[in-house]
PDB file as gemmi writes it, atoms N, CA and C in Angstrom:
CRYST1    1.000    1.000    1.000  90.00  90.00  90.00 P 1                      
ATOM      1  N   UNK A   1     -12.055 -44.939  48.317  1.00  0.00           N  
ATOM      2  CA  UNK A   1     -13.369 -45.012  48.923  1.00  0.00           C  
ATOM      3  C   UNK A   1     -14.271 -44.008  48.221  1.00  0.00           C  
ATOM      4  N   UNK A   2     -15.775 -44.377  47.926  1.00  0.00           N  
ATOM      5  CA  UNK A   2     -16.730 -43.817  47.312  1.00  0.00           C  
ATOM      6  C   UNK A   2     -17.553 -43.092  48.288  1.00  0.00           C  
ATOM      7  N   UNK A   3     -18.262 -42.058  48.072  1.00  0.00           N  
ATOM      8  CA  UNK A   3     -19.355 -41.414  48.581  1.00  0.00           C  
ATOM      9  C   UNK A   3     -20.275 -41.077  47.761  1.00  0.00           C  
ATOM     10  N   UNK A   4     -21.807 -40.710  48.404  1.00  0.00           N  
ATOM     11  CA  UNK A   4     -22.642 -40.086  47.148  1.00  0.00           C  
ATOM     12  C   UNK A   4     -22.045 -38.948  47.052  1.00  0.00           C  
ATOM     13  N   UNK A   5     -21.397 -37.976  47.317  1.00  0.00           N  
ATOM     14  CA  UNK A   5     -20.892 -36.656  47.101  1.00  0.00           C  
ATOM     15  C   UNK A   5     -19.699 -36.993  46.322  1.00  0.00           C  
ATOM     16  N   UNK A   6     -20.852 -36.631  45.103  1.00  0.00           N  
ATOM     17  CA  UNK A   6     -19.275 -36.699  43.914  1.00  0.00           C  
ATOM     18  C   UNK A   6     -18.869 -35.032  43.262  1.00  0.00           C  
ATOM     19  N   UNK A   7     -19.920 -34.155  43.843  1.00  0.00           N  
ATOM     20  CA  UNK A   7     -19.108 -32.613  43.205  1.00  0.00           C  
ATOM     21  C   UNK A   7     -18.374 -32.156  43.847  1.00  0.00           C  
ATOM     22  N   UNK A   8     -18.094 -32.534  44.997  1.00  0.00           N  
ATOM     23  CA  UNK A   8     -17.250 -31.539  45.996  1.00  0.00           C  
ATOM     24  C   UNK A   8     -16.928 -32.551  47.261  1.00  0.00           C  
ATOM     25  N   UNK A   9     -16.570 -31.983  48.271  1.00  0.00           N  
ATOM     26  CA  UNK A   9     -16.356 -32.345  49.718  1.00  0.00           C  
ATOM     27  C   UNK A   9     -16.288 -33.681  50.272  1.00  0.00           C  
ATOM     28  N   UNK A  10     -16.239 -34.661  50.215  1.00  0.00           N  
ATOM     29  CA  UNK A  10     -16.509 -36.192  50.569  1.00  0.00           C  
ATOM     30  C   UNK A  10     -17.557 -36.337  51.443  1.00  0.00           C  
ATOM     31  N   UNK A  11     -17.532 -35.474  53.012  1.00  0.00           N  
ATOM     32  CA  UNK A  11     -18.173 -35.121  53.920  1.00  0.00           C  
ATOM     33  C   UNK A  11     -19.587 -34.329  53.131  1.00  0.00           C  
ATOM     34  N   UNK A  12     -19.379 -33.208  52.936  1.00  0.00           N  
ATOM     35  CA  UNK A  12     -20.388 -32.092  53.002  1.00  0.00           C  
ATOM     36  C   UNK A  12     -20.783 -31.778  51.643  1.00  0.00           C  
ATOM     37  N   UNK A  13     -20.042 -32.073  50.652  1.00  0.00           N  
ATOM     38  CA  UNK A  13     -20.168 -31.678  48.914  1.00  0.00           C  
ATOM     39  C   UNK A  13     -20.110 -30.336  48.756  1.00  0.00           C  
ATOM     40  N   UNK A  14     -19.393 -29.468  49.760  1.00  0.00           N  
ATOM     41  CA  UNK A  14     -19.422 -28.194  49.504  1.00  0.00           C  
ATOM     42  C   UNK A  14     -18.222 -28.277  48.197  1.00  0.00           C  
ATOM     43  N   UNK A  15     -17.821 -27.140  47.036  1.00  0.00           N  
ATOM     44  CA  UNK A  15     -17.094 -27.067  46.402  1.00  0.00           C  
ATOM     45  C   UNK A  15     -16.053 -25.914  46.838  1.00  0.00           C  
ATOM     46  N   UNK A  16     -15.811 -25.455  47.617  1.00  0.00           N  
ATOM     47  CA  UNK A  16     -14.717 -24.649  47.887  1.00  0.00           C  
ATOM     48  C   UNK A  16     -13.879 -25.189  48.739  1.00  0.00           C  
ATOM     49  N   UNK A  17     -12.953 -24.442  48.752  1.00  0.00           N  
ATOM     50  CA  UNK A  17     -11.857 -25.172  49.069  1.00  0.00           C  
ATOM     51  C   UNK A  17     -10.644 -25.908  48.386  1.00  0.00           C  
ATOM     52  N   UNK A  18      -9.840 -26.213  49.137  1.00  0.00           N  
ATOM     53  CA  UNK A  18      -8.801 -27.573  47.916  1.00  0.00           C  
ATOM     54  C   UNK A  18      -8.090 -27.957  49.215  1.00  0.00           C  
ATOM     55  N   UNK A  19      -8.690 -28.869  50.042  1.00  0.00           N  
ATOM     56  CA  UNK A  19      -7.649 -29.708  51.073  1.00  0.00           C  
ATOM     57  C   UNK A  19      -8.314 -31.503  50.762  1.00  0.00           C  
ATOM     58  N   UNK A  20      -7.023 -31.678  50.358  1.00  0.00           N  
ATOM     59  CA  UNK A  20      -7.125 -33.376  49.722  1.00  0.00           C  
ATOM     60  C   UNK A  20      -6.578 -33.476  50.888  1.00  0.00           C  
ATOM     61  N   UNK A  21      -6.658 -35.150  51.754  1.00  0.00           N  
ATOM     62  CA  UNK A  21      -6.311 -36.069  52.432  1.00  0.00           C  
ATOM     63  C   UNK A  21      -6.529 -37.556  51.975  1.00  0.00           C  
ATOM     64  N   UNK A  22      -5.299 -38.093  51.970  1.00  0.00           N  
ATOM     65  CA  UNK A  22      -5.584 -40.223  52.212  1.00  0.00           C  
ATOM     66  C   UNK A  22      -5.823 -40.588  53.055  1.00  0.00           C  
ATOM     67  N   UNK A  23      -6.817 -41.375  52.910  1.00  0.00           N  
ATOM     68  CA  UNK A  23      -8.064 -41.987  54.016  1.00  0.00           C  
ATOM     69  C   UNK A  23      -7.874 -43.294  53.592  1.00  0.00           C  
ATOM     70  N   UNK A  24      -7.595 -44.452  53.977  1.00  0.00           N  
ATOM     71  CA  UNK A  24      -7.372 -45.854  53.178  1.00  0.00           C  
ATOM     72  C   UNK A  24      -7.133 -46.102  52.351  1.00  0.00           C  
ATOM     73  N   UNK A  25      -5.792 -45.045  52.072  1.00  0.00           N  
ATOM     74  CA  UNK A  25      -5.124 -45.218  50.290  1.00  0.00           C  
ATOM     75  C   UNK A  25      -5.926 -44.765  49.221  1.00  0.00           C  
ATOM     76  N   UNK A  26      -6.798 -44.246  49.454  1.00  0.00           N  
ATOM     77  CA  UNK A  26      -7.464 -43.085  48.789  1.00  0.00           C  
ATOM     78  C   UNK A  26      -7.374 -41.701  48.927  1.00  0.00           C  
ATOM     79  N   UNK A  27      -6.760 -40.595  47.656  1.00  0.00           N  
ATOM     80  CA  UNK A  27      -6.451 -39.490  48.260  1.00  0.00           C  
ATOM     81  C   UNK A  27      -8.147 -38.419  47.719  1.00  0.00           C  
ATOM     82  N   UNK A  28      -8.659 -38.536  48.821  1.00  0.00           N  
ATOM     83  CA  UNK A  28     -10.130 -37.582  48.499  1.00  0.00           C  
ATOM     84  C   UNK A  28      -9.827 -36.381  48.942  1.00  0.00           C  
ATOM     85  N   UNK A  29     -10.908 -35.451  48.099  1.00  0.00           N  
ATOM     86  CA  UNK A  29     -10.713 -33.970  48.593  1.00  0.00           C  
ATOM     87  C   UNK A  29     -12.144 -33.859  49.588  1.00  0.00           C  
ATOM     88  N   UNK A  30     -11.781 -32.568  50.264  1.00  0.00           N  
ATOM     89  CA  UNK A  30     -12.317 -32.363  50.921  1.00  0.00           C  
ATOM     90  C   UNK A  30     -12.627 -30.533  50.871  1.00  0.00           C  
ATOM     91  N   UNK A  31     -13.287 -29.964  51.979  1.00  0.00           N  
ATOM     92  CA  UNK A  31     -13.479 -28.682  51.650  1.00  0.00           C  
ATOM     93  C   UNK A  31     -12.793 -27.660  52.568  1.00  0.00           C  
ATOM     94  N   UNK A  32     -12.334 -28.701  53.836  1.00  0.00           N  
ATOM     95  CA  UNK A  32     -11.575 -28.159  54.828  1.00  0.00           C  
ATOM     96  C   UNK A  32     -10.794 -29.520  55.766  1.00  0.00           C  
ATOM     97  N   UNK A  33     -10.013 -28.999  56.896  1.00  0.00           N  
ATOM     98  CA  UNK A  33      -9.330 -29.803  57.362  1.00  0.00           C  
ATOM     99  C   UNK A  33     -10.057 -30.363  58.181  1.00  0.00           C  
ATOM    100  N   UNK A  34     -11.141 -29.702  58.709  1.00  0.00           N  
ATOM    101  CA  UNK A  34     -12.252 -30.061  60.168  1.00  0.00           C  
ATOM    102  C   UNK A  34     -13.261 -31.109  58.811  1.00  0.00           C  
ATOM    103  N   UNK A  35     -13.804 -31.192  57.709  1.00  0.00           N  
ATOM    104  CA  UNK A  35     -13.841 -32.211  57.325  1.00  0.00           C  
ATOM    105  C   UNK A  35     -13.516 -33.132  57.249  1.00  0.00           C  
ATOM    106  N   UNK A  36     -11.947 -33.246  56.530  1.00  0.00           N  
ATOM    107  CA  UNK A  36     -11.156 -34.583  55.875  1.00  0.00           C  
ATOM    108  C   UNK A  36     -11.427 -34.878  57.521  1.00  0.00           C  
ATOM    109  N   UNK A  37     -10.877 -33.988  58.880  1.00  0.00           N  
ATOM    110  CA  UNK A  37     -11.379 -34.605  60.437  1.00  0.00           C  
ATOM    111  C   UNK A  37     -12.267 -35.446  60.577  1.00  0.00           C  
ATOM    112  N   UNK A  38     -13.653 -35.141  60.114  1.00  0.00           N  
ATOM    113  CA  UNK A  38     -14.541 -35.864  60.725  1.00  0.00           C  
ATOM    114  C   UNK A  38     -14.982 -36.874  60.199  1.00  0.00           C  
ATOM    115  N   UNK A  39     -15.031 -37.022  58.683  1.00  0.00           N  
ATOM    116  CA  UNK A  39     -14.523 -38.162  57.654  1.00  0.00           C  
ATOM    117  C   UNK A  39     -13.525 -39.372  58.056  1.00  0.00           C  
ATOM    118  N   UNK A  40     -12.145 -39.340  58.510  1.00  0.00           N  
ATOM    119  CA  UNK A  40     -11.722 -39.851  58.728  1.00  0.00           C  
ATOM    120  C   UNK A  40     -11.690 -40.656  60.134  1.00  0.00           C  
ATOM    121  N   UNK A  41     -12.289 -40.000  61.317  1.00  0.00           N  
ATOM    122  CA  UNK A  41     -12.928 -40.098  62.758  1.00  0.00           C  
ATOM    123  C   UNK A  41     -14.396 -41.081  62.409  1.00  0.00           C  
ATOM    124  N   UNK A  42     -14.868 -40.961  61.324  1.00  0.00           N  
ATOM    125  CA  UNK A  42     -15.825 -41.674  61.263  1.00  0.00           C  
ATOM    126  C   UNK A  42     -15.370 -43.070  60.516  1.00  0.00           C  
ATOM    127  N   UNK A  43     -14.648 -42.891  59.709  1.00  0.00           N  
ATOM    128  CA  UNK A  43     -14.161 -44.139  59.196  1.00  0.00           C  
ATOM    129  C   UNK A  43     -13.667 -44.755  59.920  1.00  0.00           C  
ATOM    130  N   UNK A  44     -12.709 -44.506  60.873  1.00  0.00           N  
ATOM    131  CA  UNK A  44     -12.510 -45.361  62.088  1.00  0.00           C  
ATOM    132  C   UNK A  44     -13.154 -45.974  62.866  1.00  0.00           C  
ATOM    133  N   UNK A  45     -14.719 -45.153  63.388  1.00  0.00           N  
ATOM    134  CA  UNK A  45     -15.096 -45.963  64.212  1.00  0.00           C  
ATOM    135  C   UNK A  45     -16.350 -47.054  63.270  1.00  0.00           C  
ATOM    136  N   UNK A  46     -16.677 -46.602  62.155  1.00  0.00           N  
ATOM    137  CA  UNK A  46     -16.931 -47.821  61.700  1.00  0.00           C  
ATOM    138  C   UNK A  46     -16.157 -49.165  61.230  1.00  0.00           C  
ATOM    139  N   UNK A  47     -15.129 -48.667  61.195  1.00  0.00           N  
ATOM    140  CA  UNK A  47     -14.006 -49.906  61.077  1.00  0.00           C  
ATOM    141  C   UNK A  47     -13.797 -51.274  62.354  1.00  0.00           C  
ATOM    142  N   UNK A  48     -13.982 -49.990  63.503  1.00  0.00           N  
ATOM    143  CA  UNK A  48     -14.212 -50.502  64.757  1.00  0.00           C  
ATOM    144  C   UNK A  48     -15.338 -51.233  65.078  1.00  0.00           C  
ATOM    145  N   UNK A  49     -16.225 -50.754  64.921  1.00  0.00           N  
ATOM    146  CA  UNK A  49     -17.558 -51.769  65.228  1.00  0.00           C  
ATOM    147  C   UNK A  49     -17.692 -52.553  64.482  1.00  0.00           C  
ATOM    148  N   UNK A  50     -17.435 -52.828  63.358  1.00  0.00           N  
ATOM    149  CA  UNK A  50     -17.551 -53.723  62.006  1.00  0.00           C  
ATOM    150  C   UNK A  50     -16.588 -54.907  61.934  1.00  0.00           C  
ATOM    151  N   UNK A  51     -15.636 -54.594  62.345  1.00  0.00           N  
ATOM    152  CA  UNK A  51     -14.273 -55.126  62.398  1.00  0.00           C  
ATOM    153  C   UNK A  51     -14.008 -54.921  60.865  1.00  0.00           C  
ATOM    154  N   UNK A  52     -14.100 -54.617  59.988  1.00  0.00           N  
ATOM    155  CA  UNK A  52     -13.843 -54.453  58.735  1.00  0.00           C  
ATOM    156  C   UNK A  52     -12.680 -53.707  58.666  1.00  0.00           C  
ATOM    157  N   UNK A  53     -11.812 -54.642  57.308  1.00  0.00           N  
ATOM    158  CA  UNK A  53     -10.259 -53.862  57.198  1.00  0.00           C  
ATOM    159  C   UNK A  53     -10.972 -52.735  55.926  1.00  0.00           C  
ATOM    160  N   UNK A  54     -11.329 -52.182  55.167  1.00  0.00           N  
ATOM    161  CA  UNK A  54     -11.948 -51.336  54.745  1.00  0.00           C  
ATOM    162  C   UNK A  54     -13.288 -51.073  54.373  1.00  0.00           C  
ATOM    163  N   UNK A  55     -13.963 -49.937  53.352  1.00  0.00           N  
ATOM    164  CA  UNK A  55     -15.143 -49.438  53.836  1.00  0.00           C  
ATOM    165  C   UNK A  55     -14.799 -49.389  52.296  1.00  0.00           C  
ATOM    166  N   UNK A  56     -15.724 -49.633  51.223  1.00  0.00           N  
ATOM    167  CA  UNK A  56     -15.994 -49.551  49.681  1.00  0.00           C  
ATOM    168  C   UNK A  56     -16.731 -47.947  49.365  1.00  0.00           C  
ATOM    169  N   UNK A  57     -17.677 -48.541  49.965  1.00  0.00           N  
ATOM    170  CA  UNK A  57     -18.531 -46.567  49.991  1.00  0.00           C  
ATOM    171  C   UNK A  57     -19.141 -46.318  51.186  1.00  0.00           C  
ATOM    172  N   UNK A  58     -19.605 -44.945  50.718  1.00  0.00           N  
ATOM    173  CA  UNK A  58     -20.740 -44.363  52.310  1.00  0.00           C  
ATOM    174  C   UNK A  58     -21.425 -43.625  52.019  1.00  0.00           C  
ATOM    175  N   UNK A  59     -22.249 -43.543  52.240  1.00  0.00           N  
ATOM    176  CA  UNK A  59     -23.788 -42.705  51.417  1.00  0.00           C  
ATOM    177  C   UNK A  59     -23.831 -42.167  53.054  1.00  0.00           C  
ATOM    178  N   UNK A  60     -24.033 -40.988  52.423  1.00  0.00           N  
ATOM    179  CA  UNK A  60     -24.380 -39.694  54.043  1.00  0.00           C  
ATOM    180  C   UNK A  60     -25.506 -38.444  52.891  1.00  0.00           C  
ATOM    181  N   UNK A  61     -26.527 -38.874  54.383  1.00  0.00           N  
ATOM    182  CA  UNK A  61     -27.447 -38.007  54.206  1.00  0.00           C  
ATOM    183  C   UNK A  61     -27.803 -37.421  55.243  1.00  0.00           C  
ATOM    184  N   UNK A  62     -27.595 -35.874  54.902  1.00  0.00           N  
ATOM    185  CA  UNK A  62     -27.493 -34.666  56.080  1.00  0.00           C  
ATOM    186  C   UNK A  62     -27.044 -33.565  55.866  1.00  0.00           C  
ATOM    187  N   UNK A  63     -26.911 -33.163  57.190  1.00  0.00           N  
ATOM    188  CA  UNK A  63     -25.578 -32.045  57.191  1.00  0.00           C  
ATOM    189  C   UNK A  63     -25.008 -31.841  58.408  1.00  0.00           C  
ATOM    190  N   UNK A  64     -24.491 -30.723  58.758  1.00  0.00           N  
ATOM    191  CA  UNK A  64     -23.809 -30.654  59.750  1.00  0.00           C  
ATOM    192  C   UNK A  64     -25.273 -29.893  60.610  1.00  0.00           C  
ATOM    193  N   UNK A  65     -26.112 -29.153  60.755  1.00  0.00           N  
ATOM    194  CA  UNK A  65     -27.056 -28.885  61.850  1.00  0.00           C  
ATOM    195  C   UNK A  65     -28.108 -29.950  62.232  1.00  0.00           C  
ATOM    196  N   UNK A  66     -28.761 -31.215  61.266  1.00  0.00           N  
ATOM    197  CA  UNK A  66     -29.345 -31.939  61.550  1.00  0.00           C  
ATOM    198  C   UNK A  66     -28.816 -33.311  61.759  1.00  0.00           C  
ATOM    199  N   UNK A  67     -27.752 -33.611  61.273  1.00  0.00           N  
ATOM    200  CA  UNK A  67     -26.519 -34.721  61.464  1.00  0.00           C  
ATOM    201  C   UNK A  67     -26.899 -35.454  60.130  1.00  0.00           C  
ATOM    202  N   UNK A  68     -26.135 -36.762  60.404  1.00  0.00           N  
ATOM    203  CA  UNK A  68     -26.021 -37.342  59.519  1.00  0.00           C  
ATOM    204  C   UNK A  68     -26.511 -38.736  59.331  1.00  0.00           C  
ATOM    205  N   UNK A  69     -27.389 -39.230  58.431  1.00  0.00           N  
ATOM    206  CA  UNK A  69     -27.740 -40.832  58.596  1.00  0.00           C  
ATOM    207  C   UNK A  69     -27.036 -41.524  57.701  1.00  0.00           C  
ATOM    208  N   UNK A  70     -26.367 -42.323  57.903  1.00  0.00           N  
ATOM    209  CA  UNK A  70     -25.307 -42.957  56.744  1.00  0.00           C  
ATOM    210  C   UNK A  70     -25.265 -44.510  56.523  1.00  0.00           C  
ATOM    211  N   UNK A  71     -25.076 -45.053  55.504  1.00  0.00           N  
ATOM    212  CA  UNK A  71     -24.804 -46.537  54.615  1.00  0.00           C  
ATOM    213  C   UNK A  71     -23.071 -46.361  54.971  1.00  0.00           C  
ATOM    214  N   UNK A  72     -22.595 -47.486  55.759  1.00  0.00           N  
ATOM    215  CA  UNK A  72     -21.453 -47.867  54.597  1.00  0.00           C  
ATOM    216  C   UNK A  72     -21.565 -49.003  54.466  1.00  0.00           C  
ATOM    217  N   UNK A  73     -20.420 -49.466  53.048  1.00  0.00           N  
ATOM    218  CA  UNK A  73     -20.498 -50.641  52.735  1.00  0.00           C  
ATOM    219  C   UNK A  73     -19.102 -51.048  52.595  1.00  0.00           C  
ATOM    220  N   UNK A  74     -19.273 -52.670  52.701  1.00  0.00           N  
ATOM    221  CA  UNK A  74     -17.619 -53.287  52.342  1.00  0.00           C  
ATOM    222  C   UNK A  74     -18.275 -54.383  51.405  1.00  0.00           C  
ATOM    223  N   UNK A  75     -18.165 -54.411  50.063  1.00  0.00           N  
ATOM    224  CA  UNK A  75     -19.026 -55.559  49.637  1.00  0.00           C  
ATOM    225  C   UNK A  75     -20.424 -55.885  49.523  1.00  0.00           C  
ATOM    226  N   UNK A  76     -20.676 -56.913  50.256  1.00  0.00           N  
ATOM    227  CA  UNK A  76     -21.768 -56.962  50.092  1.00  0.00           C  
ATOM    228  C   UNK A  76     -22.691 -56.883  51.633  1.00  0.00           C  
ATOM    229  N   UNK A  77     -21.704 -56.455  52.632  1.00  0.00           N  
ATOM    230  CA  UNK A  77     -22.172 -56.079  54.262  1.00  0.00           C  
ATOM    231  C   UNK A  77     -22.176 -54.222  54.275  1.00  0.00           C  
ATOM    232  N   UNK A  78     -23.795 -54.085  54.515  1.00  0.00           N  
ATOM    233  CA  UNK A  78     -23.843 -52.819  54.671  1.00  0.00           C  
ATOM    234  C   UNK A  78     -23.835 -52.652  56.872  1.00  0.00           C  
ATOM    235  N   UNK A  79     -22.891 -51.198  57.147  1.00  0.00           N  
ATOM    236  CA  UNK A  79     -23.882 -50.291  58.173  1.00  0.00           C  
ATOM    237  C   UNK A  79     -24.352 -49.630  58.033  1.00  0.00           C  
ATOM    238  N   UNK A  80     -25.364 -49.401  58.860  1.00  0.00           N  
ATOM    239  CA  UNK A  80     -26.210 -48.055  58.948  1.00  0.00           C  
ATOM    240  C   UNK A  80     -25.900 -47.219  60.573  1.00  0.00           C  
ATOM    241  N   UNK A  81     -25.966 -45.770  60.090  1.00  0.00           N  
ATOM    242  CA  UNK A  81     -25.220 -44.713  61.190  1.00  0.00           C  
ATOM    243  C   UNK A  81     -26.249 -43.776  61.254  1.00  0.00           C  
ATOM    244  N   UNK A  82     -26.113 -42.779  62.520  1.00  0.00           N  
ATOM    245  CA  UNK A  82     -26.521 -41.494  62.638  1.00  0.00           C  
ATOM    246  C   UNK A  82     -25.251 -40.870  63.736  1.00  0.00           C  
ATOM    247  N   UNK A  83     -24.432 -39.853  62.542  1.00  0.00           N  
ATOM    248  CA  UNK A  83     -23.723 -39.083  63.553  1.00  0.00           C  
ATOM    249  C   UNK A  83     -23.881 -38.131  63.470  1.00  0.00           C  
ATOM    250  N   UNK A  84     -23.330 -36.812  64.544  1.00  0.00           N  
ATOM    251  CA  UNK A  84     -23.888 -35.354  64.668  1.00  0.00           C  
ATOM    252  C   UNK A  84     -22.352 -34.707  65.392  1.00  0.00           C  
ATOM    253  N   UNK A  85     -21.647 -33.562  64.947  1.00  0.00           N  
ATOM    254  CA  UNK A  85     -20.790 -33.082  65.735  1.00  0.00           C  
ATOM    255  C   UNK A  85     -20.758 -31.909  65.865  1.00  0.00           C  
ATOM    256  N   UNK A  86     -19.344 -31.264  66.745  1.00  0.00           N  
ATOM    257  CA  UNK A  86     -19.845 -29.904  67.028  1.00  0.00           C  
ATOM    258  C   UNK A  86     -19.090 -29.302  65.963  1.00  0.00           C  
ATOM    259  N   UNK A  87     -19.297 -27.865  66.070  1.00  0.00           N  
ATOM    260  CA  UNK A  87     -18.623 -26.975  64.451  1.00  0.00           C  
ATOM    261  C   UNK A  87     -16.940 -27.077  64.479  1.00  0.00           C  
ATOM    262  N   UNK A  88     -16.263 -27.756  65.786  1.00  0.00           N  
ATOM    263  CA  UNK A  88     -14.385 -28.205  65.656  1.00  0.00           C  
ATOM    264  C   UNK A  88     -14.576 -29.608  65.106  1.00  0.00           C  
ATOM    265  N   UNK A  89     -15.534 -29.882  64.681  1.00  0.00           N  
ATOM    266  CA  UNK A  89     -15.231 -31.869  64.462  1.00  0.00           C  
ATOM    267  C   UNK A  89     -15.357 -32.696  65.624  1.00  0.00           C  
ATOM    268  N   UNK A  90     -15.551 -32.669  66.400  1.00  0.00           N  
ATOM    269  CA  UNK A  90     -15.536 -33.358  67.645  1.00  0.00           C  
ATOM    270  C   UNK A  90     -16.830 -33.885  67.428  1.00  0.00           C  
ATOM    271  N   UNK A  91     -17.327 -35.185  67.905  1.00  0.00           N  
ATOM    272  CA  UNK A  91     -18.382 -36.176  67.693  1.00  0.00           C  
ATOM    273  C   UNK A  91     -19.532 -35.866  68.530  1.00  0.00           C  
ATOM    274  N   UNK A  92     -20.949 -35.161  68.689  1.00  0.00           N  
ATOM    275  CA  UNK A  92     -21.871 -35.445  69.543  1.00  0.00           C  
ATOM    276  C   UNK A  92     -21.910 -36.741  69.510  1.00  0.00           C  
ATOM    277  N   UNK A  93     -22.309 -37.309  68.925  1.00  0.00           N  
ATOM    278  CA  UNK A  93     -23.121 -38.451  68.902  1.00  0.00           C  
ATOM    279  C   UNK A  93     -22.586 -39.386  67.617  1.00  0.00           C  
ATOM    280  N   UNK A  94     -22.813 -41.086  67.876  1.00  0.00           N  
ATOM    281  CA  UNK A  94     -22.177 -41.414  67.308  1.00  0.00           C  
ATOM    282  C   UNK A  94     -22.929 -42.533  67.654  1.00  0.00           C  
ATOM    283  N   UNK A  95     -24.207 -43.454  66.609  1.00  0.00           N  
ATOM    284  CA  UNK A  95     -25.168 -44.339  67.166  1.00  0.00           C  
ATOM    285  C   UNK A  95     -25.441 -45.309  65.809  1.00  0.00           C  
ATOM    286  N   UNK A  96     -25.350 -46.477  65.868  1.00  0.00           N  
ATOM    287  CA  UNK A  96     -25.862 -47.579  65.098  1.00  0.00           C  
ATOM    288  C   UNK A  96     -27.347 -47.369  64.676  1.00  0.00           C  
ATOM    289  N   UNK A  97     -27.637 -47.754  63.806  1.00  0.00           N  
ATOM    290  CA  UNK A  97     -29.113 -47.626  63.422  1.00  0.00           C  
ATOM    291  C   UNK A  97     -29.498 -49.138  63.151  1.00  0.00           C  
TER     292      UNK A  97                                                      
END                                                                             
């Protein structure tokens, strides 16, 4: 799976760190474990609403104090997201656009 964050983090593009996780047979890095967390918590529930057996890319634009507005795609079916959580990974909010 693709993201626009190609220097660092999948989630956040921070570069520190070194915690890789597989997320749909993809092994991405990440910058911490409460990332690859919320990365993978999100891939789920777009899997869920979509019914989609995987997710091609995800364009996230944000961060963690203003949240996040996000693309994913499987092909040629995009969603669009806005999620926001607290500083353990846990989901405020979690809304279709």
């Amino acid at each position: 799976m693709k993201t626009n964050n190609t220097e660092g983090c999948g989630l956040c593009n921070a570069t520190w760190g070194e915690y890789w996780r597989e997320i749909d047979g993809d092994n991405m890095y990440f910058c911490c474990n409460i990332c690859a967390d919320i990365f993978e918590t999100m891939v789920k529930k777009v899997k869920e609403i979509t019914g989609w057996k995987k997710i091609d890319y995800v364009e996230l634009v944000g961060n963690y104090s203003s949240g996040r507005e996000c693309e994913a795609r499987n092909g040629e079916d995009a969603f669009r997201y806005y999620f926001r959580t607290y500083s353990n990974g846990k989901f405020i909010t979690f809304e279709k656009r």
